[in-house]
C-alpha positions as CSV (number, residue, x, y, z in Angstrom):
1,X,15.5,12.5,-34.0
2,X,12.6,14.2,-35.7
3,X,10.3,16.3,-34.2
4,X,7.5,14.9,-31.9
5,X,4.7,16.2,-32.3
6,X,1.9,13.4,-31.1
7,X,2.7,11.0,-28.3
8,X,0.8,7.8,-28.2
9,X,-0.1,5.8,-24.6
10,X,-1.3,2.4,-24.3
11,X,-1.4,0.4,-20.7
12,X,-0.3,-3.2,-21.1
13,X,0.6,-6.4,-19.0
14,X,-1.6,-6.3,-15.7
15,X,-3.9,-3.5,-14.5
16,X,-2.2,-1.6,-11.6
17,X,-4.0,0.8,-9.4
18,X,-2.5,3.9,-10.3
19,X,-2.4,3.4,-13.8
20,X,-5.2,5.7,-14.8
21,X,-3.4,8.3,-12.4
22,X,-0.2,7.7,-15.0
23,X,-2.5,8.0,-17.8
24,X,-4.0,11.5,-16.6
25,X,-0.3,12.4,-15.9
26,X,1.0,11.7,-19.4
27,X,-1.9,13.0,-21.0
28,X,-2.2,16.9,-19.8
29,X,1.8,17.3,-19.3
30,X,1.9,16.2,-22.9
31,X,-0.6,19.1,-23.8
32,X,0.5,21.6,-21.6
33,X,4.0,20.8,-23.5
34,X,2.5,21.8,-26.9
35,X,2.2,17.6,-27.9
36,X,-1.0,16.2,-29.6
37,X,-2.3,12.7,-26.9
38,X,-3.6,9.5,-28.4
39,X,-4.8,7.0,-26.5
40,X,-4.5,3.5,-27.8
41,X,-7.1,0.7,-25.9
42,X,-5.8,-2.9,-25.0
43,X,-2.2,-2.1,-25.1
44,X,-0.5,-4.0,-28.0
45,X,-3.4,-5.8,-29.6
46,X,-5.1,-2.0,-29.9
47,X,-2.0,-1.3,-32.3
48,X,-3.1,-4.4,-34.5
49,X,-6.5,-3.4,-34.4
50,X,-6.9,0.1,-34.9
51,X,-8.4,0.8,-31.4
52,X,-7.0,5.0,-31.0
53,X,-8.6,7.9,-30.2
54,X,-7.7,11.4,-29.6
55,X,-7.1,12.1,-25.9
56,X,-7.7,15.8,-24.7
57,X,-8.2,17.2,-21.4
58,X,-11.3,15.9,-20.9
59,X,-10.7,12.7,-21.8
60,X,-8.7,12.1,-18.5
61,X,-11.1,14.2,-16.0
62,X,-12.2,12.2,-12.8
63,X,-9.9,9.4,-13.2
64,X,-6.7,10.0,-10.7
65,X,-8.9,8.0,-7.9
66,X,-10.1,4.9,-10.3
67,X,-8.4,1.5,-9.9
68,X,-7.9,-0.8,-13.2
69,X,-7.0,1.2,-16.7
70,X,-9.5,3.4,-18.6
71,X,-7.7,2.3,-21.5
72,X,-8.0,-1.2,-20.9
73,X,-5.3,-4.0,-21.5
74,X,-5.0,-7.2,-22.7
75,X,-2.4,-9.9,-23.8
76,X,-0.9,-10.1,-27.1
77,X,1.0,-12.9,-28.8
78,X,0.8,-11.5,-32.4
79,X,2.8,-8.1,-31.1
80,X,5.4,-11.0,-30.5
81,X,6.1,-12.0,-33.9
82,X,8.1,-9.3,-36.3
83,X,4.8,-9.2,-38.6
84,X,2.7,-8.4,-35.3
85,X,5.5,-5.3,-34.8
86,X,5.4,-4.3,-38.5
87,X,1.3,-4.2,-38.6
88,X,1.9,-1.9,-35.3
89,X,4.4,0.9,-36.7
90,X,2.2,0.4,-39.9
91,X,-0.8,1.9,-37.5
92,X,1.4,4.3,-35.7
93,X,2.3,5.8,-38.8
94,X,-1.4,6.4,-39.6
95,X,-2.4,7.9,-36.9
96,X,0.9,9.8,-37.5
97,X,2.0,8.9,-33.9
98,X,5.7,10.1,-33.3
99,X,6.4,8.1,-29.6
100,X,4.7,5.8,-26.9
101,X,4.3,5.9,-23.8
102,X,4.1,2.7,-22.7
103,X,2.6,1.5,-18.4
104,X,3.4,-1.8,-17.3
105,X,5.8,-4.6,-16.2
106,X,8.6,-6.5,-17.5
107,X,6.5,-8.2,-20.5
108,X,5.2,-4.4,-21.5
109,X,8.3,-3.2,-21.2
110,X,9.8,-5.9,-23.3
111,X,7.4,-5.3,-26.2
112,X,8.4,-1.4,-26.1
113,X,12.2,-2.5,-26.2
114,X,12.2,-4.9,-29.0
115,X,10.1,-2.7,-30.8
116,X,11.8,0.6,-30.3
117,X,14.9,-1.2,-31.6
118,X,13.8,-3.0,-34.3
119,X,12.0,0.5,-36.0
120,X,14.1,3.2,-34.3
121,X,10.9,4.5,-32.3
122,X,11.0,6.5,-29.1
123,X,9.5,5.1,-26.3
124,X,9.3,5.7,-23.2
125,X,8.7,3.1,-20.1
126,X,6.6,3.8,-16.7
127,X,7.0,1.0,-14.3
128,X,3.1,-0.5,-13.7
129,X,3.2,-3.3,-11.6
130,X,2.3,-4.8,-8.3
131,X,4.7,-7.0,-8.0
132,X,7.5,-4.0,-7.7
133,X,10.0,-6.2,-9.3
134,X,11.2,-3.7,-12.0
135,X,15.2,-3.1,-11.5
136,X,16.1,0.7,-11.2
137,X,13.0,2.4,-9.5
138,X,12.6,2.0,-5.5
139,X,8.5,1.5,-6.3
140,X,6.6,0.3,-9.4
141,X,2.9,2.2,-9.9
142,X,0.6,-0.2,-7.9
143,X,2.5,-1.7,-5.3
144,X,1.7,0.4,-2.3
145,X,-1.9,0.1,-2.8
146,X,-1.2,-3.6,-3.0
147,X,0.4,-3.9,-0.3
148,X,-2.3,-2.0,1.9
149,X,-5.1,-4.5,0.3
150,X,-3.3,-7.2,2.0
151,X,-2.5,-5.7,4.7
152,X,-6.6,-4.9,5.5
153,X,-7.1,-8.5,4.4
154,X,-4.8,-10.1,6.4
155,X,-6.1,-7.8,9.3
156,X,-9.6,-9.7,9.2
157,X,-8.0,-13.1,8.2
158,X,-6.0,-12.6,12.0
159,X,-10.0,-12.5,13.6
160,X,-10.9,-16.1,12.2
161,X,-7.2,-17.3,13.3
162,X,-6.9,-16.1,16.8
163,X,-10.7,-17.4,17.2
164,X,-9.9,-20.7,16.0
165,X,-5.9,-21.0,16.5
166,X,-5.1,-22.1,13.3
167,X,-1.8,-21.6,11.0
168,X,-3.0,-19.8,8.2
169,X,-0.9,-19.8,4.9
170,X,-2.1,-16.7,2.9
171,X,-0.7,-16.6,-0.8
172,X,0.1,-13.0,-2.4
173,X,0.9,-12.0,-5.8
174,X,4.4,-11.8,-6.7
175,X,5.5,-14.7,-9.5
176,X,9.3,-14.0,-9.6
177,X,9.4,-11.4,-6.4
178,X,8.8,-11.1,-2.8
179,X,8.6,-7.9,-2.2
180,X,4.3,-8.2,-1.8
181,X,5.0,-11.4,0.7
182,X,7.9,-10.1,2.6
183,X,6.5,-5.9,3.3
184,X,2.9,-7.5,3.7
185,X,4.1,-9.7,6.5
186,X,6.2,-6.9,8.1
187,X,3.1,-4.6,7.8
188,X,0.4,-7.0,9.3
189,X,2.3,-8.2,12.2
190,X,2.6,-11.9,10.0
191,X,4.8,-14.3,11.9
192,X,6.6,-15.4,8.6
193,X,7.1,-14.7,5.2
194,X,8.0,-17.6,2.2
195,X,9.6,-16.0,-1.0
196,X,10.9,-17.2,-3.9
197,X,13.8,-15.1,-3.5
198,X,15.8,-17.4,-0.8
199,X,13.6,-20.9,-1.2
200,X,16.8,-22.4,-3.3
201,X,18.9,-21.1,-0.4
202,X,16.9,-22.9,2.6
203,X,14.4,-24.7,3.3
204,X,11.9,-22.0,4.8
205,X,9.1,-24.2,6.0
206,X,11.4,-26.2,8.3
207,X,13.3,-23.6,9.7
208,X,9.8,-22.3,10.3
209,X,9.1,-25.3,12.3
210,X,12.1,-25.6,14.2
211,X,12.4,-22.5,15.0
212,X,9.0,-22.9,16.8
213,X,7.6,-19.8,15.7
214,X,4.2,-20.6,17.7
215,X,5.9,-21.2,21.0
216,X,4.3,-17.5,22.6
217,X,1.5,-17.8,20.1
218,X,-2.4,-19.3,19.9
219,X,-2.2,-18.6,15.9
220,X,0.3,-17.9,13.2
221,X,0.0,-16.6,9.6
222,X,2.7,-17.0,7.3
223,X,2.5,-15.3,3.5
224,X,3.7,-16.9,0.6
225,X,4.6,-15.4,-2.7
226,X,2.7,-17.4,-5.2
227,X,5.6,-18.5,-7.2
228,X,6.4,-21.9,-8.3
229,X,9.4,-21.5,-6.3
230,X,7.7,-21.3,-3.3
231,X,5.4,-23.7,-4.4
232,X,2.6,-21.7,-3.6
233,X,-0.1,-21.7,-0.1
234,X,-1.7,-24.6,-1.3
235,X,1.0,-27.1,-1.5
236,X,2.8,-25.7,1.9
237,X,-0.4,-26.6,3.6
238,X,-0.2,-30.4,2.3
239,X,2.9,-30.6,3.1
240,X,2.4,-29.8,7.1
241,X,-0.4,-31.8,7.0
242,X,1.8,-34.5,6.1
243,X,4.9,-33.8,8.2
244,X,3.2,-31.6,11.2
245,X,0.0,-32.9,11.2
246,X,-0.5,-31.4,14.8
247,X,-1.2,-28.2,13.1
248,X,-4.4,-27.2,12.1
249,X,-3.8,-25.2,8.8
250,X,-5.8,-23.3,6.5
251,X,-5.2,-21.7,2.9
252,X,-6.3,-18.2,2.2
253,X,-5.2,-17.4,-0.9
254,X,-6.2,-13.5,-1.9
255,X,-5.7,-13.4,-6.2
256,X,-7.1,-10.2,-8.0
257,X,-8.3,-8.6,-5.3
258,X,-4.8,-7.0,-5.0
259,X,-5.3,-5.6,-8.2
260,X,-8.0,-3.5,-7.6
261,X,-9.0,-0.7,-5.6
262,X,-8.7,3.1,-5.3
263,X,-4.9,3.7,-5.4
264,X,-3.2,5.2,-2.6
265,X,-2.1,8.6,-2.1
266,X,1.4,7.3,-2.2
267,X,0.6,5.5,-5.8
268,X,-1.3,8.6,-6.8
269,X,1.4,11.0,-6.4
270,X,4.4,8.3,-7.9
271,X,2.4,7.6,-10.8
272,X,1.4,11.9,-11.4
273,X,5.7,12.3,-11.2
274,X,6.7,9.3,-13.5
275,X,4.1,10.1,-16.0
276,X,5.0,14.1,-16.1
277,X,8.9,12.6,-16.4
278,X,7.8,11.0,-18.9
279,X,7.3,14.3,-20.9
280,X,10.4,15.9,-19.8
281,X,12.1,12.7,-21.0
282,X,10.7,13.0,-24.7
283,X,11.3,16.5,-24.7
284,X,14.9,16.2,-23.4
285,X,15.4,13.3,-26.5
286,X,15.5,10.3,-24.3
287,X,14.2,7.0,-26.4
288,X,14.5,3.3,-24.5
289,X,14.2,4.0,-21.2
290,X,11.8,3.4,-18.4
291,X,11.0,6.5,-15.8
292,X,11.7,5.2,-12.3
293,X,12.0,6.9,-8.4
294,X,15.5,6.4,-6.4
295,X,15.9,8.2,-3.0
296,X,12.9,10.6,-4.5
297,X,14.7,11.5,-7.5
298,X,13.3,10.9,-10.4
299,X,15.8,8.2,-13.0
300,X,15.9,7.5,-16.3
301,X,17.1,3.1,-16.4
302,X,17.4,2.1,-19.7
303,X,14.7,-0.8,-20.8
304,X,17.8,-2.9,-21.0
305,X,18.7,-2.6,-16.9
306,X,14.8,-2.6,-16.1
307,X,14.2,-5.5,-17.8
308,X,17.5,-7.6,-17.8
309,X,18.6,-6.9,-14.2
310,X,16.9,-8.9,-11.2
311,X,15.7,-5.9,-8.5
312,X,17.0,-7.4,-5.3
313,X,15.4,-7.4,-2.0
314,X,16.4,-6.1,1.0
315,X,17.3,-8.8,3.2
316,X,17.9,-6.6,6.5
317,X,14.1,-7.0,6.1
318,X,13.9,-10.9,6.4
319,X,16.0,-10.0,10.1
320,X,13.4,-7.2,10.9
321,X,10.8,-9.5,10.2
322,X,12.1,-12.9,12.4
323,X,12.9,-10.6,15.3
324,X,9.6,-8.8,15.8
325,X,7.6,-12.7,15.0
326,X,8.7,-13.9,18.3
């Protein structure tokens, strides 16, 4: 491997509270390691378009408690193509960028891994997501400030329940994954939880219902991961209407406001350790692999685990969870 000498960061995918944290992270342990920082803005597409800028000190002052991305982010289908890629070396080359540090999810990190491979680049992974569905790290950046947005929201959502005794479906984010849904419920005392993760395995409204999880209870909420698995809030709360129509059921359903927010101390501190790693990884010639936490150690998974390799959920959690909604 040659010698790096400037490292390039771009945020991609969804914004993630923490992100900016990750950004300030990568940024001064770069410096303090002797490495020149560019910052590229609107992850992939700011590769096509020229969008880079030195990053020093300053640049990242007064940031670690900011929600969103100061670097901003944005979808890109031309990174997809092999001519999107080329034009994107083609700009790291002028700018004479020697690695990337790339924050975001699966799709982000996808991008990095085709496109290390394809031009024998070093890059380097941190896991920025809400959805905490990255295999090979206990906790993506985001997801415990995520969790505590629903958690207050679902808090004030219980007021308007227990006043009117309603079932209340409230939909969270978390496509392909539960883990938002299923630690939400747990968290705000929720009297069930409906993830994509076991919907092909039962069928988790009925056992719901015949279970009778209101028996002890003047109102109920239930989250739902918004996944087409699940089938989402909106389409649970036609169905009781149509098979348990002496239910009266509303649909909360919370969307970007899970994205936002002053990240947590918890998110603060994982995203300052990944993005440091992230330095020592370069330094110790590591290329392809995302920076994740196990047991509070920190890993190096290779993009091909992270990416490939379904993170599983803990299902001890789904007992936990039924035993304390009685």
């Amino acid at each position: 491997m040659a010698a790096i000498k400037t490292i390039g960061i771009l945020t991609s995918g969804g914004d993630a509270p923490g992100m900016n944290a990750a950004i300030r992270a990568v940024t001064r342990s770069a410096i303090f390691s002797g490495f020149k920082v560019k910052g590229i803005y609107r992850g992939y597409k700011g590769l096509l378009t020229n969008e880079i800028v030195d990053f020093k000190t300053q640049n990242v002052s007064n940031i670690i408690q900011m929600g969103g991305t100061i670097l901003k982010t944005a979808r890109c289908q031309e990174f997809k193509s092999p001519e999107g890629r080329q034009l994107a070396y083609d700009t790291l080359r002028q700018h004479e960028i020697d690695a990337l540090v790339v924050i975001g999810g699966d799709g982000s990190l996808s991008g990095a891994r085709a496109f290390a491979t394809e031009f024998n680049f070093p890059c380097i992974g941190l896991p920025g997501t809400i959805d905490n569905d990255l295999y090979g790290t206990d906790e993506t950046i985001g997801y415990d400030t995520a969790l505590n947005t629903i958690m207050e929201c679902v808090d004030k959502i219980r007021d308007t329940a227990t006043s009117h005794e309603r079932l209340f479906f409230i939909e969270v984010m978390g496509r392909d994954a539960g883990f938002l849904a299923l630690n939400g419920a747990i968290a705000s005392g929720a009297e069930a939880a409906i993830i994509p993760e076991i919907s092909t395995e039962v069928d988790q409204l009925a056992e719901l219902i015949q279970n009778g999880f209101r028996k002890s209870k003047n109102s109920s909420i239930v989250l739902v991961a918004e996944s087409p698995v699940t089938g989402g809030a909106m389409a649970l709360a036609e169905r009781v209407n149509k098979e348990y129509p002496e239910y009266d059921v509303r649909v909360s359903i919370l969307g970007h406001l899970q994205r936002g927010g002053s990240p947590t101390a918890r998110d603060r501190i994982l995203a300052s350790r990944l993005g440091s790693a992230a330095i020592d990884a370069l330094l110790d010639d590591q290329r392809n692999v995302m920076i994740g936490i196990s047991n509070d150690e920190i890993v190096y998974v290779p993009f091909s685990k992270a990416i490939k390799k379904d993170k599983p959920i803990n299902r001890s959690l789904l007992d936990t969870l039924r035993r304390l909604s009685i």
